[in-house]
N, C-alpha and C positions, 0 to 999 in steps of 0.2 A: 504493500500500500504506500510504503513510505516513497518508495521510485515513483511510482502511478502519479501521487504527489506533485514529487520534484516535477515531473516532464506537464501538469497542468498549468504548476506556476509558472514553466519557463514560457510557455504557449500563451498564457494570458497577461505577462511580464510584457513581453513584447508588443503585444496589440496597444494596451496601455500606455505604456512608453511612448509609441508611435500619435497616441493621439494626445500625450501631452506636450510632444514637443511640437505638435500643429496648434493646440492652443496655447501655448505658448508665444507663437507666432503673430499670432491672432490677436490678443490680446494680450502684450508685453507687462503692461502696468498693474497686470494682475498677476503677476509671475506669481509670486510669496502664496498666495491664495489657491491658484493652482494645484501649485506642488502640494498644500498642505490638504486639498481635497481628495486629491490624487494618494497621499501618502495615510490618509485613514481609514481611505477606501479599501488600499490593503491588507488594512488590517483585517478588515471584513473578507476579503478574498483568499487570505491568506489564514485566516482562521487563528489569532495570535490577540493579545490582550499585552498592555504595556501598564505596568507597575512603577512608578518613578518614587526615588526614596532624595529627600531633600529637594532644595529648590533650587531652580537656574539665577546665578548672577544678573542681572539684565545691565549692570556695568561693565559687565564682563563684556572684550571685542574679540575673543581668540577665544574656541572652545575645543580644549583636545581630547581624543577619546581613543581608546582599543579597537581595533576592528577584526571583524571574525565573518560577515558576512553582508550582503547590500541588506540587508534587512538592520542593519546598523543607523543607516541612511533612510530607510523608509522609517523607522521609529523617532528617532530625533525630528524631520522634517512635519511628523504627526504631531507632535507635545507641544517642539520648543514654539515659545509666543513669537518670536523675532525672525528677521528674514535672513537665513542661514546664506551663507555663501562657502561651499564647500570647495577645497583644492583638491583636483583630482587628477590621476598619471595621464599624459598626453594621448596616449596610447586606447584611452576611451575617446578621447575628441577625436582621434583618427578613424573611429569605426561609421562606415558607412551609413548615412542616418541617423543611430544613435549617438552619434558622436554631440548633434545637435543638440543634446540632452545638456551637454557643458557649453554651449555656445549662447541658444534662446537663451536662457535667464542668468545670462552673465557670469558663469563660474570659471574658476581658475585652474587652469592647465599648466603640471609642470613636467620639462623636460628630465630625464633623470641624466641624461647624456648632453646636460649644455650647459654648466660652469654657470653660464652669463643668465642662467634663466632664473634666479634668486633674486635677482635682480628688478627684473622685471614682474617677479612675483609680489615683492615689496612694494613696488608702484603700482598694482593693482588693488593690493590689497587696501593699500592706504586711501585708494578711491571709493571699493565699495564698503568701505567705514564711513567714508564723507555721506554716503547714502544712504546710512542708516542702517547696513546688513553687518551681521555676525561673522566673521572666517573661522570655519569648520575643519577642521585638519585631524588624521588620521597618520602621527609621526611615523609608527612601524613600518609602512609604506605599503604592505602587503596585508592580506587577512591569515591572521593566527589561531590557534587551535582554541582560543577563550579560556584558557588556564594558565600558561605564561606568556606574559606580553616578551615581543621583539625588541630586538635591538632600538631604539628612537634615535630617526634622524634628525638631522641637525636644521632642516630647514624652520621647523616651527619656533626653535628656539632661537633663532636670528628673526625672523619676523616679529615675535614678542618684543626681544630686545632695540630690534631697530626704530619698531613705531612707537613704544614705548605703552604697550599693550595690558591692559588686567587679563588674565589667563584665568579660566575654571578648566579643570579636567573632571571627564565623565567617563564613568565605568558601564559599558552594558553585558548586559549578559545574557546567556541563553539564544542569541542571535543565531547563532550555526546549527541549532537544534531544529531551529523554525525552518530556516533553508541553509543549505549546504551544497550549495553551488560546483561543489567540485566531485561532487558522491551522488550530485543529482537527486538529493533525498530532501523531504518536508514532512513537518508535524506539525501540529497544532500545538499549545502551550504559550506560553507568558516571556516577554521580553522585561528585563530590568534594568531600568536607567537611574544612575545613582547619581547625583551631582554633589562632587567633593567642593572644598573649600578654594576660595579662589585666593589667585597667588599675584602678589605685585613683583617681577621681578630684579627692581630695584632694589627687596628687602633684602634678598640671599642671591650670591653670585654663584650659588649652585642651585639654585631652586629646579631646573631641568631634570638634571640628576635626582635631588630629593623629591621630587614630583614624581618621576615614574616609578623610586622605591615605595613611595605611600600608594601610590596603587597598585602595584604589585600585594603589598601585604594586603591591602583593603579587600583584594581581588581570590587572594587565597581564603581569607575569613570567610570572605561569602559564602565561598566553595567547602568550605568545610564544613559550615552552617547548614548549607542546604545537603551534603552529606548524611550529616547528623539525624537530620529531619525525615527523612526517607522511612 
């Protein structure tokens, strides 16, 4: 049942997709609105309930989180009140069509093979701030098993420091259960979105560092917790 699943949601994933980045199009100035119709429609689609423990910064300009599956990205864009602007591999904006997904509603593409392209991230970023949107970033770079977070790259934390950013990092969980992308498999169940304490990084010249250890431990507790609970 769980494959049957995965190959419904991929089928219906796209269709969707397809008709949000035409309305998208369509009506640009409703982007944030969209997305967020589109992303709790999912949830219904998708058969999944999102549980958030604490509450989102709204001073916060930079929100970093773990990633384990696009259902990462369909729950955040459901919850959060503000209009997310997510930085995503280039590599999506080159897919035919969908690539449109990072392009209509303004999101940021980074090269991982072009030095100069941090650069360029920083001045966008710093634009869609002037706009009023949130940057949304996923440091690992890749999607992880949801039990040990990856290596964190170094782009979010020059972006913080550069514009001179408040940072909240979010934990979610149970995202790869819901869909698992690479196994082709889907379940029903519960998403959790945790919003930890937000960091000025002017306070600690290692807050980066100390930030991914507090969530690493936070991320173990849970998992122990809901262990326990079983």
């Amino acid at each position: 049942m769980a494959k049957i699943r995965g190959i419904y949601l991929i089928l219906e994933f796209v269709i969707t997709v397809l008709m949000v980045i035409l309305f998208l199009y369509l009506f640009p100035k409703k982007s944030h609105k969209i997305r967020r119709t589109w992303a709790r429609l999912q949830t219904f689609l998708m058969g999944f309930k999102i549980k958030e423990v604490g509450k989102p910064d709204l001073e916060a300009k930079l929100l970093i989180m773990n990633h384990q599956s696009v259902v990462d990205i369909i729950a955040l864009e459901a919850i959060y009140p503000k209009d997310e602007c997510w930085v995503a591999k280039k590599e999506i904006e080159d897919i035919p069509l969908f690539g449109y997904i990072i392009k209509a509603p303004k999101m940021i593409s980074i090269d991982r093979n072009d030095k100069r392209s941090i650069v360029k991230i920083i001045k966008q970023a710093k634009e869609r701030i002037k706009d009023g949107r949130v940057i949304s970033i996923f440091p690992e770079g890749t999607r992880g098993d949801g039990k040990k977070l990856l290596k964190f790259k170094s782009g979010a934390k020059i972006i913080a420091e550069k514009l001179n950013l408040k940072v909240q990092p979010i934990l979610i969980l149970n995202s790869r259960y819901i869909f698992d992308s690479k196994n082709l498999t889907a379940h029903s169940g519960e998403v959790t979105v945790i919003y930890l304490d937000s960091i000025d990084p002017k306070e600690d010249e290692n807050w980066f560092e100390n930030m991914k250890k507090n969530m690493q431990k936070r991320l173990d507790n849970e998992l122990a917790n809901n262990l326990s609970n079983r």
